[in-house]
C-alpha distance (Angstrom), angle and dihedral (degrees) to the residues before:
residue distance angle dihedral
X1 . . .
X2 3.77 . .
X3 3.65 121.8 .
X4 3.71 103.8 -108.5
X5 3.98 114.5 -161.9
X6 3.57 128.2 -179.8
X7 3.81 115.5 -138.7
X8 3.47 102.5 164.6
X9 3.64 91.2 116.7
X10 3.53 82.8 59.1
X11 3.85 87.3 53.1
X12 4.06 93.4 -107.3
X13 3.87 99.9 113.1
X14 3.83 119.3 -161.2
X15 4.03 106.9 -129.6
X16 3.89 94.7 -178.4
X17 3.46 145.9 -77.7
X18 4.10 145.1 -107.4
X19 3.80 138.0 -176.3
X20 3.81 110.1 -105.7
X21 3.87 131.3 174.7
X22 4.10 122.9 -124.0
X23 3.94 121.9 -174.7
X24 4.13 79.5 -12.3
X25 3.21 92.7 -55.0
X26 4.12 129.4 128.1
X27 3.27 110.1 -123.8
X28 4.38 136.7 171.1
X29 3.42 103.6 -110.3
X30 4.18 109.7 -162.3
X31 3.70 126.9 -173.3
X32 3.83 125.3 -152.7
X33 3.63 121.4 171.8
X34 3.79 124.2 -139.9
X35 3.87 111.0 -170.8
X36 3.39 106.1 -60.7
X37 3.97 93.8 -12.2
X38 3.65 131.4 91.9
X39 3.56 112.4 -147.4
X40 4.11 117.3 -155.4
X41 3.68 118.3 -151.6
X42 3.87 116.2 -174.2
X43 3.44 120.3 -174.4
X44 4.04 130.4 175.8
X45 4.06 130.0 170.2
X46 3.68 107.8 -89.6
X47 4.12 134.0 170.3
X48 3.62 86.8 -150.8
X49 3.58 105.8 132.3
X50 3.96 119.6 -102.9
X51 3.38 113.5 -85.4
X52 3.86 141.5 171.2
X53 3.60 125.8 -100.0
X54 3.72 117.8 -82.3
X55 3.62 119.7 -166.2
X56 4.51 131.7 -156.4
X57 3.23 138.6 166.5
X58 4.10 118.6 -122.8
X59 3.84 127.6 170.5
X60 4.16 91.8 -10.6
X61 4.03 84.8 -56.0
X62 3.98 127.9 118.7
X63 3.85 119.2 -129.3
X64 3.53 125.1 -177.9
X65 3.99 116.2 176.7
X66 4.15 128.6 -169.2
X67 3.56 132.5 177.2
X68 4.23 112.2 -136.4
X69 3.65 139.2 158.0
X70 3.24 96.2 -12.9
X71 3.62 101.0 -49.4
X72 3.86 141.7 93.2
X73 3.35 122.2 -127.5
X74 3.89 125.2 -174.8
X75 4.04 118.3 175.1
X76 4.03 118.1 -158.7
X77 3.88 117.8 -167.1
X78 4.14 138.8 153.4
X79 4.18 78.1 -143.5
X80 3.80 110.2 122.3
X81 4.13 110.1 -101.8
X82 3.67 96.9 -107.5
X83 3.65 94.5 63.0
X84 4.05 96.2 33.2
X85 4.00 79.5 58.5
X86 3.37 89.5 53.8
X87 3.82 99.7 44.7
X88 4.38 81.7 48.8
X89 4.33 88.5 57.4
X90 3.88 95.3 45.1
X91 4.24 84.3 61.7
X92 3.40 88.3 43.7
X93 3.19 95.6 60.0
X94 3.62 101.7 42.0
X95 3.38 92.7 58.2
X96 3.26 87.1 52.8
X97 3.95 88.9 63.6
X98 3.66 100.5 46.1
């Protein structure tokens, strides 16, 4: 299962969540909503290493990506960077705590 943290206190609210496929892969698929901005997490097991986040740019979209306890996680927003970064930390954290 996908870690599932709520943030809204931190003003990132969790509007749901869906099963999706990437490079044929299942994958969780949660939705948090910033303002205006939806914010996609995806996150699949993995025995990738752990790794720190590393951010792009694609298509006018931030992506940061991180390998950690045994799962990938890949976030996908039209939020600026800053905030995205932010967003990133506050999971980091609560996984930190659970």
């Amino acid at each position: 299962s996908p870690p599932v943290k709520d943030l809204s206190q931190q003003g990132f609210n969790l509007n749901g969540g869906r099963l999706d496929y990437i490079g044929n892969r299942p994958v969780a698929a949660l939705v948090y909503q910033r303002g205006q901005h939806a914010i996609n997490l995806f996150v699949w097991p993995s025995n990738d290493a752990p790794t720190s986040e590393r951010a792009s740019i694609s298509n006018g979209y931030n992506l940061i990506g991180w390998h950690r306890e045994g799962m990938a996680y890949w976030v996908v927003s039209d939020l600026n960077l800053a905030e995205l970064q932010q967003f990133v930390q506050l999971l980091m954290e609560q996984n930190q705590t659970r």
